[in-house]
C-alpha positions as CSV (number, residue, x, y, z in Angstrom):
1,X,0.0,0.0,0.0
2,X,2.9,2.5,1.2
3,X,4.9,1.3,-2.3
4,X,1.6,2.6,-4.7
5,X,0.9,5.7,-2.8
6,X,4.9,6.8,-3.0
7,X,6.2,5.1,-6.2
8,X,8.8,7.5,-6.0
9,X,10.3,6.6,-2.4
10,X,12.2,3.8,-1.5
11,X,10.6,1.9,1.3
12,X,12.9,-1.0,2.9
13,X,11.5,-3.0,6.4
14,X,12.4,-5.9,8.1
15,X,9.6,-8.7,9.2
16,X,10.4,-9.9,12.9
17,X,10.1,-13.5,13.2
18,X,11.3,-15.9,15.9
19,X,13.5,-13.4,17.9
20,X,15.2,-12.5,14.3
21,X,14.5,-9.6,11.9
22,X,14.6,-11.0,8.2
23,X,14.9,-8.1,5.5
24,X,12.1,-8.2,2.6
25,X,14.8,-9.9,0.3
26,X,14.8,-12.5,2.3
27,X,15.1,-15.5,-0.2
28,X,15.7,-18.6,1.7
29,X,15.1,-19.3,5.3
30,X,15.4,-22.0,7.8
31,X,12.8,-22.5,9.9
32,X,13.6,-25.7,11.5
33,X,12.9,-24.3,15.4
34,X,9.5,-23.4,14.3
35,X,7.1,-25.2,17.0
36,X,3.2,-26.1,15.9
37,X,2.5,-22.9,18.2
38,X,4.6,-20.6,16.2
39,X,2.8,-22.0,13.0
40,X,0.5,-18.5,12.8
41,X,3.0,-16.3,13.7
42,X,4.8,-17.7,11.2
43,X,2.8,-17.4,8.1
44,X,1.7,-13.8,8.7
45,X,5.9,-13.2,8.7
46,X,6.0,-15.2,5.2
47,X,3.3,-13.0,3.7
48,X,5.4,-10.1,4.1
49,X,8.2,-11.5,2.3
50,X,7.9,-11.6,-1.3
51,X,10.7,-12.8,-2.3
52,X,10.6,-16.0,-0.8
53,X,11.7,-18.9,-2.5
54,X,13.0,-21.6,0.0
55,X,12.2,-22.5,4.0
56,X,14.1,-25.4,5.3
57,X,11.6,-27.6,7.9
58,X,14.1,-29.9,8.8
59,X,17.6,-29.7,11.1
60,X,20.6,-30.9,9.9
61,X,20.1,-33.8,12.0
62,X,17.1,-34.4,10.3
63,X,14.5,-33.6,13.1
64,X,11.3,-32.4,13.2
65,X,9.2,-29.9,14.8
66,X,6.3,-30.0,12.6
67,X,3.9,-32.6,12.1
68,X,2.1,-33.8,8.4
69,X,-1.1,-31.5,9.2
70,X,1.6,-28.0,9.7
71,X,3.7,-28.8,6.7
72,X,1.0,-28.7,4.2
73,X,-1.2,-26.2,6.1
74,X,2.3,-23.6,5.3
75,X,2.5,-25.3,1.6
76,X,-1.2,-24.5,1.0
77,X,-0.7,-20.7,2.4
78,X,2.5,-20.5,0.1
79,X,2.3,-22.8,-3.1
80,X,5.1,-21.0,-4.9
81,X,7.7,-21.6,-2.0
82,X,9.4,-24.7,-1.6
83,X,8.9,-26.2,2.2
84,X,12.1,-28.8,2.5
85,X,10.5,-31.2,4.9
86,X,12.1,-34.8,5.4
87,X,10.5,-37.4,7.3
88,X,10.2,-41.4,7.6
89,X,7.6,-42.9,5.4
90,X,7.4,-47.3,5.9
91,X,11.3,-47.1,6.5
92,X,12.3,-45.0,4.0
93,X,13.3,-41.5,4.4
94,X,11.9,-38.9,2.3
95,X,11.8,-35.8,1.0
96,X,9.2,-33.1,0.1
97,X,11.6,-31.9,-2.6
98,X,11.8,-35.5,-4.3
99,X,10.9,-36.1,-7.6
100,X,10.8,-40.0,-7.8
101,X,10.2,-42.2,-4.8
102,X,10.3,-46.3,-5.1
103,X,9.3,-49.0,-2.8
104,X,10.1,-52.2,-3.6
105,X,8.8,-55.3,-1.7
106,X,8.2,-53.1,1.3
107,X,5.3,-54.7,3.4
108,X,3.1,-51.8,3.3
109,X,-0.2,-53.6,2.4
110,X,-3.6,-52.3,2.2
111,X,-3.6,-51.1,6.3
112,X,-0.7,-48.8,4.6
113,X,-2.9,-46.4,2.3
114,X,-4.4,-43.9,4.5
115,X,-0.4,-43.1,5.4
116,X,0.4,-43.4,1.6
117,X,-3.1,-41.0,1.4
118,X,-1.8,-38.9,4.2
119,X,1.9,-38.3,2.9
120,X,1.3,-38.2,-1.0
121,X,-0.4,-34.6,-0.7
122,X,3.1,-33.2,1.1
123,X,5.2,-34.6,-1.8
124,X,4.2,-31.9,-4.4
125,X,7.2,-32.3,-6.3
126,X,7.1,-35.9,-6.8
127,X,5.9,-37.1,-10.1
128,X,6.8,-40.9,-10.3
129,X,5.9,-42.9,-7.2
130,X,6.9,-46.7,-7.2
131,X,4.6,-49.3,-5.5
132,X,6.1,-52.9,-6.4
133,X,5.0,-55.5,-4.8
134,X,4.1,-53.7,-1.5
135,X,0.8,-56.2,-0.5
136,X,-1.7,-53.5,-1.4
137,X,-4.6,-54.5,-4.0
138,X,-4.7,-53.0,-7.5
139,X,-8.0,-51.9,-7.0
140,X,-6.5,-49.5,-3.9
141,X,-3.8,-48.9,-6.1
142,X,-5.8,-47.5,-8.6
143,X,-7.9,-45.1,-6.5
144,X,-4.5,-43.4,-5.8
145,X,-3.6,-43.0,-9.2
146,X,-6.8,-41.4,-9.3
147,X,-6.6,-39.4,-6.1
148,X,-3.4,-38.0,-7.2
149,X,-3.3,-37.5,-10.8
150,X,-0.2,-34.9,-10.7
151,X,2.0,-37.9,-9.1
152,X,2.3,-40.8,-11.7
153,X,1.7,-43.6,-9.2
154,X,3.2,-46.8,-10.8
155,X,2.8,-50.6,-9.4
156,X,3.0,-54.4,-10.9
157,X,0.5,-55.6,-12.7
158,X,0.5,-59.3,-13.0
159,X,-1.0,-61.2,-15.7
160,X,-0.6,-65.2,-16.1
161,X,1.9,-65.5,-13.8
162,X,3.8,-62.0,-15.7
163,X,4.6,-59.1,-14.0
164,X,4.2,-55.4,-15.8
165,X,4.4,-51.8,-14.5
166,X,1.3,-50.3,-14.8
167,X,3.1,-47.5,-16.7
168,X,4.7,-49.8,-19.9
169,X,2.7,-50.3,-22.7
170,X,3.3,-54.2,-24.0
C-alpha cells in the first residue's frame, strides 16, 4: 500500500520473526525451530516476504518440529515456495523436494494407504511414485492414481503369472 501511494520513495523493512528480523529480500530461510505454536505467527511473517523462495523444515540432524497436518497447512498458504520437509515414510526416508520415490517389496499392504493418502499430498514435487509388490490390491492402487493424478503412481500388474508396471505399454 505504502509502495503505490509513493512510487517514487524507496521503502525498505524488516519482518520480525522468531527473535530475528529478516529483511524483505529475504530469499531462503530456515525455519527448523518453528514449533506447531509458532505456526500463525509464522505465516503472517511469510506474507510479508515476497521474495521468498525456499524455507528449510528440517535440522541438519534431520529432526522435526512440525507434524504432516503443519507442513501442508504452510505449503497450501504458500504454493510457490518450496517447504524442505524430510520425514520417515514405511522405513524410508523422504523428502518433500523428491521427484521420484520407489518402494520395492516393502510390506506396506492395504492397512498402509491412509499413510500413503496422508503423505502423497506433502510430496508436491514428486511425479513418479513406485509401489512394487508392496501387498496392497490394485484396485486401492488404482484409486490413488486417481486421487493424485499430478504424481504418476506406478505398481505391478500381473498377468498369467507375468509381472508389468502399470506404466509400460506391452
Amino acid at each position: 500500500s505504502l509502495r503505490e501511494s509513493f512510487p517514487e520513495r524507496t521503502i525498505r523493512y524488516t519482518v520480525p520473526l522468531l527473535g530475528r528480523e529478516l529483511g524483505e529480500h529475504t530469499r531462503t530461510l530456515d525455519l527448523s525451530v518453528l514449533q506447531p505454536e509458532q505456526l500463525d505467527e509464522a505465516i503472517t511473517a511469510l506474507r510479508l516476504l515476497p521474495l521468498l523462495e525456499r524455507v528449510e523444515l528440517t535440522d541438519a540432524e534431520g529432526g522435526n518440529t512440525l507434524d504432516w497436518d503443519a507442513v501442508g497447512k504452510l505449503q497450501d498458504a504458500f504454493p510457490e515456495i518450496c517447504f524442505s520437509y524430510r520425514f520417515e515414510l514405511f522405513g524410508q526416508l523422504v523428502s518433500t523436494e523428491d521427484e521420484r520415490i520407489e518402494y520395492v517389496r516393502v510390506p506396506i499392504g492395504n492397512e498402509g494407504v491412509e499413510e500413503l493418502r496422508s503423505a502423497l499430498p506433502l510430496l508436491r514435487s514428486c511425479r513418479y511414485f513406485l509401489l512394487d509388490n508392496c501387498g496392497i490390491d490394485n484396485e486401492l492402487l488404482a484409486q490413488l492414481r486417481d486421487e493424485f493424478p499430478q504424481t504418476k503412481i506406478v505398481w505391478r500388474l500381473y498377468i498369467e503369472y507375468i509381472g508389468f508396471l502399470t506404466d509400460i505399454k506391452v
